[in-house]
C-alpha positions in Angstrom: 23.4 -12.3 -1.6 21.5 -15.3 -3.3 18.5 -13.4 -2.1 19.5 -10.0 -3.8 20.1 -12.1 -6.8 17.4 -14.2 -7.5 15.2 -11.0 -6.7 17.6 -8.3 -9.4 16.5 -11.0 -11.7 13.1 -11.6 -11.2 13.2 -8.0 -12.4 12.9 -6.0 -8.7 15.1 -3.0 -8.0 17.4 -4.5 -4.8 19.2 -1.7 -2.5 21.1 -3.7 -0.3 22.0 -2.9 3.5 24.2 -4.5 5.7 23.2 -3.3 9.1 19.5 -2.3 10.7 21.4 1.4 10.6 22.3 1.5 7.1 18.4 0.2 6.5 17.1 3.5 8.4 19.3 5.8 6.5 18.6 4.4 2.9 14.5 4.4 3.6 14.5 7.8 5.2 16.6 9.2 2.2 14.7 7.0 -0.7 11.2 7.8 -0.6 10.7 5.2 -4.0 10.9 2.4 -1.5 8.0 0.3 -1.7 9.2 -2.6 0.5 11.7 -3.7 2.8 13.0 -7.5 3.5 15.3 -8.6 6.4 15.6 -10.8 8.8 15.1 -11.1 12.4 18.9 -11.6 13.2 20.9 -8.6 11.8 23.7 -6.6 12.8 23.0 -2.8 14.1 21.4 -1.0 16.6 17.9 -3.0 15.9 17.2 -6.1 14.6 14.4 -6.6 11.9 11.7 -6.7 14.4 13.3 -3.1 15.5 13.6 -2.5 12.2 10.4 -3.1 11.1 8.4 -1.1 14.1 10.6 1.6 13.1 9.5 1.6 9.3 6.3 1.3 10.2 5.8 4.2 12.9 7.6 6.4 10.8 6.8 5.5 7.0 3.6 3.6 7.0 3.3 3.1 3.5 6.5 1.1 3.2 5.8 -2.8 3.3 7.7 -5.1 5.5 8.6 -8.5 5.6 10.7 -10.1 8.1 12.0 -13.6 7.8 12.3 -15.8 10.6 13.6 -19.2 11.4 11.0 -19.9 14.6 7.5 -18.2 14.8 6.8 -15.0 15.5 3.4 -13.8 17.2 1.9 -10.5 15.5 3.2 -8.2 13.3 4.7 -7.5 10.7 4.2 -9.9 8.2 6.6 -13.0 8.6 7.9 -15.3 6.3 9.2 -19.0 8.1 12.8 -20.3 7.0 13.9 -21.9 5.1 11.5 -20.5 2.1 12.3 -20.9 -1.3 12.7 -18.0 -3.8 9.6 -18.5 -5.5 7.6 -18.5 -2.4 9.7 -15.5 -1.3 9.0 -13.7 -4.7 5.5 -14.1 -4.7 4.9 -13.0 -1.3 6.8 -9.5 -2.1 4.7 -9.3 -5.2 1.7 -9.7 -2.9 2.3 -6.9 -0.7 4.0 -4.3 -3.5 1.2 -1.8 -4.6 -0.5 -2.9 -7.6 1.0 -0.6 -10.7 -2.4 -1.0 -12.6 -4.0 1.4 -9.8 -1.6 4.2 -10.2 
């Protein structure tokens, strides 16, 4: 929740979801979703690992970045716990589209 937060008010439109489940059916019905962040531990059918294989097979266009609390070989891009919300919020900036180039 602190994440969701810090993130609404560094001006970035947060859906939240509270289950790898409810994360499939909110980008398969959103197609303005530019990015998604979760973790590796979640609750649902996948975890973000899952999660993120799934976004990226299906909607290739839609970032991901999954946070972990040991490392992670490969794909998709990582980010180590604990990270702090600036690090966090410049790493999503990094990897959202660049609105100039619309």
């Amino acid at each position: 929740m602190a994440v969701s937060a810090h993130l609404r008010d560094a001006g970035f439109l947060v859906i939240e979801a509270v289950s790898a489940d409810e994360a499939v059916e909110l980008v398969s019905a959103n197609r303005a979703i530019q990015l998604v962040f979760t973790d590796v531990m979640m609750p649902g059918t996948m975890d973000g690992n899952g999660l993120a294989a799934w976004i990226g097979e299906r909607y290739p266009e839609v970032g991901v970045l999954v946070a972990s609390g040991v490392d992670q070989p490969g794909p998709p891009p990582f980010i180590a716990k604990p990270y702090s919300f600036i690090e966090l919020q410049r790493r999503i900036e990094r990897m959202l589209p660049d609105p100039a180039n619309d």
